[in-house]
C-alpha positions in Angstrom: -36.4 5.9 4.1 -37.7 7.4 1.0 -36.1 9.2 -1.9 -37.8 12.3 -0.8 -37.2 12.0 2.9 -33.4 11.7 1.9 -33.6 14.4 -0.4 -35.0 16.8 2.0 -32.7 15.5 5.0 -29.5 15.9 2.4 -30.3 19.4 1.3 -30.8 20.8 5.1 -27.2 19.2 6.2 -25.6 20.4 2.8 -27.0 24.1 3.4 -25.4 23.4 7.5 -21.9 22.4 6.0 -22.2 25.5 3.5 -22.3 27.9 6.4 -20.0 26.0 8.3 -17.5 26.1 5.6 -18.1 30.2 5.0 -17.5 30.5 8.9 -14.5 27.7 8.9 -12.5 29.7 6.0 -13.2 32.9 7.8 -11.2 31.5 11.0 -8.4 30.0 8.8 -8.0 33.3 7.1 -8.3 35.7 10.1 -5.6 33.3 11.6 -3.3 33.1 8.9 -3.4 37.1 9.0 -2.6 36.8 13.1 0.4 34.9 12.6 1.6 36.8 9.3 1.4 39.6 11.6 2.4 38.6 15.1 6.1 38.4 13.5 8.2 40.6 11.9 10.0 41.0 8.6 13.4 40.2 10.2 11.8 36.1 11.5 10.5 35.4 8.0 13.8 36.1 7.1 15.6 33.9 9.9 13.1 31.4 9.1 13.5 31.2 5.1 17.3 31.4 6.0 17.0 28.5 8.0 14.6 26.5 5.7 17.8 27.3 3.1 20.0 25.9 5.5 18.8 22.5 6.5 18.4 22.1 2.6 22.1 22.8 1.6 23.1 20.8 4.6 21.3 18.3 3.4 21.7 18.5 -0.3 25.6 18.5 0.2 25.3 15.0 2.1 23.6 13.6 -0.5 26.5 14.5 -3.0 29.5 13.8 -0.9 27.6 10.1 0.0 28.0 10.1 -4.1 31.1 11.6 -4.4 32.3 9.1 -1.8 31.0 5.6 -3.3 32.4 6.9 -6.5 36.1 7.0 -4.7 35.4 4.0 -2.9 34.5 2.6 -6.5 37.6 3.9 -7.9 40.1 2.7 -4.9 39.0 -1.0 -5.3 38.9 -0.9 -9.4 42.7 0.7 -8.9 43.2 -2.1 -5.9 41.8 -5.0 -8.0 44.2 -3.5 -11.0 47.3 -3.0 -9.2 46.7 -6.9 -7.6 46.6 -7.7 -11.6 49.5 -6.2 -12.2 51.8 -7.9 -9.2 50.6 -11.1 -9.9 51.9 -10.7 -13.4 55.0 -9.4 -12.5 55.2 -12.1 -9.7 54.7 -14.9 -12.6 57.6 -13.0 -14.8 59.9 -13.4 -11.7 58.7 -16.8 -11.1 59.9 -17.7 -15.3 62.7 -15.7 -15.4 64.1 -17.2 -11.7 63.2 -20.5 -13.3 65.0 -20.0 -16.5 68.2 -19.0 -14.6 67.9 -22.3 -13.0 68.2 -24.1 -16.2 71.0 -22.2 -17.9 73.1 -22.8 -14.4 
């Protein structure tokens, strides 16, 4: 195939797609129009209402998952502290029974 032959065959299928595309936007639009029109004021509203919905539903899961591993976080710092803190005071017991041994 030669340059020319590709030229002329390019240019007849890019005029074809040029009038298919002015006749494939006219369909879109005319049925974007139909369905803006085929419902009412009142079901955009429902639907926008709904759209809001799902996303607050959704948004507050996604903070009380946070808010949760936060507590869950806190609980086993405040777990691993107060394990700390009875160990130590088991060991003071421990001495201070042991001592009273010694002075008996």
């Amino acid at each position: 195939m030669r340059l020319r032959d590709f030229a002329d065959y390019a240019g007849g299928m890019l005029q074809i797609k040029a009038e298919t595309a002015a006749q494939n936007v006219s369909y879109a639009t005319n049925g974007i129009v139909f369905a803006w029109g085929a419902i009412s004021f009142n079901q955009i509203m429902m639907f926008i209402g709904t759209v809001f919905a799902v996303a607050t539903y959704f948004t507050t899961l996604y903070f009380q998952r946070q808010r949760n591993r936060r507590e869950r976080e806190f609980h086993e710092h405040r777990m691993q502290l107060e394990m700390q803190n009875a160990e130590k005071a088991a060991d003071r017991a421990e001495i201070k029974d042991w001592r009273d041994e010694d002075k008996s």
